[in-house]
Structures are given as structure tokens and as C-alpha cells.
Wavefront OBJ file of the C-alpha trace (Angstrom):
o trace
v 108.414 112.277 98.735
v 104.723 112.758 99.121
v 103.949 112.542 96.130
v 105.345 109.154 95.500
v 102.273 107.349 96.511
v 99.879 108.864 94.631
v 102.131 108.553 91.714
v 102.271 104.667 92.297
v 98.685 104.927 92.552
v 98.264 106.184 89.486
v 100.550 103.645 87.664
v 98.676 100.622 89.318
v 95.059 102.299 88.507
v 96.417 102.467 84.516
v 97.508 98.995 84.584
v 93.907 97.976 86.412
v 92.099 99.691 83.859
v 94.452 98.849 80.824
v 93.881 95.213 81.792
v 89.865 95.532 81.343
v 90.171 94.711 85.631
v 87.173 96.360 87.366
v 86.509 96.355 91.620
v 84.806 92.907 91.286
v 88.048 90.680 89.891
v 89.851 92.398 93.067
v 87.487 90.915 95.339
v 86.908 87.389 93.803
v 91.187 87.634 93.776
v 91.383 88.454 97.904
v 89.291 85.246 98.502
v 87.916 84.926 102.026
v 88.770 87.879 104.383
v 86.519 87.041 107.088
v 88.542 87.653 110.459
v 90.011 84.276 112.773
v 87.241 83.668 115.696
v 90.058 82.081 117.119
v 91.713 85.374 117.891
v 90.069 86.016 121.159
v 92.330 83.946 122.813
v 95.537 84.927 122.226
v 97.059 87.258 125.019
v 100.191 88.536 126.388
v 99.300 86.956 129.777
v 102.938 85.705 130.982
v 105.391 87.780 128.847
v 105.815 90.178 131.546
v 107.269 89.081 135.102
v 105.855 90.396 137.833
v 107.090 92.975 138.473
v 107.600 94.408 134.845
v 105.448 96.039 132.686
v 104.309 94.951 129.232
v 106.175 97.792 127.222
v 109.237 96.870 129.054
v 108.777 93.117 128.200
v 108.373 93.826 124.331
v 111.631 95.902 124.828
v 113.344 93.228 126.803
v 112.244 90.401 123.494
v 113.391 92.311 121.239
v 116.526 93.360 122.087
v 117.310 89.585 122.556
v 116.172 88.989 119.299
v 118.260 91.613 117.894
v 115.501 93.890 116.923
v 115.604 96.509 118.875
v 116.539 99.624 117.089
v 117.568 102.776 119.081
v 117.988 104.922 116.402
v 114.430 106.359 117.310
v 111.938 107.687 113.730
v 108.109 106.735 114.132
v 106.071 104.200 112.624
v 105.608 106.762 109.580
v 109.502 106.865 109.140
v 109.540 103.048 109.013
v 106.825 102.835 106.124
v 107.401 106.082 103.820
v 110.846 106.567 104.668
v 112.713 109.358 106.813
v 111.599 112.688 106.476
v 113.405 115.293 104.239
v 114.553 118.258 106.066
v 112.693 121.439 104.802
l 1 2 3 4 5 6 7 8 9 10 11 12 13 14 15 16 17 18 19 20 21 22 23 24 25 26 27 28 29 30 31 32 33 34 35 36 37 38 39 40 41 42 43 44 45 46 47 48 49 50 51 52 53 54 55 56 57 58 59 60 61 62 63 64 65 66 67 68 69 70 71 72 73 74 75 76 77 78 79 80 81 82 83 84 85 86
């Protein structure tokens, strides 16, 4: 499993370079990355009553929606996949 990335890696780096495509044409392609200004105002302010915590307002939200999983796993599981045993 670990190796899987770097292997992908790979592929996309032969393409890159197969294609004559150097750091430069991957910049001009991202356009503008500069971050929102506007993002200093957003908040959470109001998604948690009183007398209830943040972490238990997220939970609250997404169970509602549906979303809330209870199998457990981490972020890590979630991106690359569970774990093989050893």
C-alpha cells in the first residue's frame, strides 16, 4: 500500500517530462493562488448553543446530515485507505 503513491508519482513525473512540461507550465496552469482576505470573517460563532461545545455541535450537524460515520479509522484511513494488518 505504501508504495502506491510513489508509484503514481512516478507515472505522473514520466508523463510531465514525456510531454516536454517543466515546473513553470504548472504554475502559469494553477492561475492565481493568492489566499481570500475575506476569510477573516467567517466563524463558528452561533453553531453551538449555549451550553454545548463546538465538537459536540459539528457532531450534532452531521449526524443530521447523515454524515456522521461511527465506524471510527483516522483522517489517514479516509485518504490512503484502511490499514493492512501486518
Amino acid at each position: 500500500m505504501s508504495d502506491q503513491p510513489d508509484e503514481a508519482l512516478g507515472v505522473l513525473r514520466g508523463i510531465w517530462a514525456a510531454q516536454g512540461q517543466t515546473s513553470a507550465d504548472l504554475d502559469d496552469a494553477g492561475g492565481d493562488t493568492r489566499a481570500c482576505q475575506r476569510m477573516a470573517d467567517i466563524n463558528f460563532d452561533g453553531m453551538a448553543a449555549d451550553d454545548e461545545d463546538l465538537r459536540t455541535a459539528w457532531r450534532s450537524r452531521l449526524a443530521r446530515e447523515g454524515k456522521l460515520s461511527t465506524a471510527g479509522g483516522t483522517v489517514r484511513d479516509l485518504v490512503l485507505g484502511q490499514a493492512e494488518p501486518r
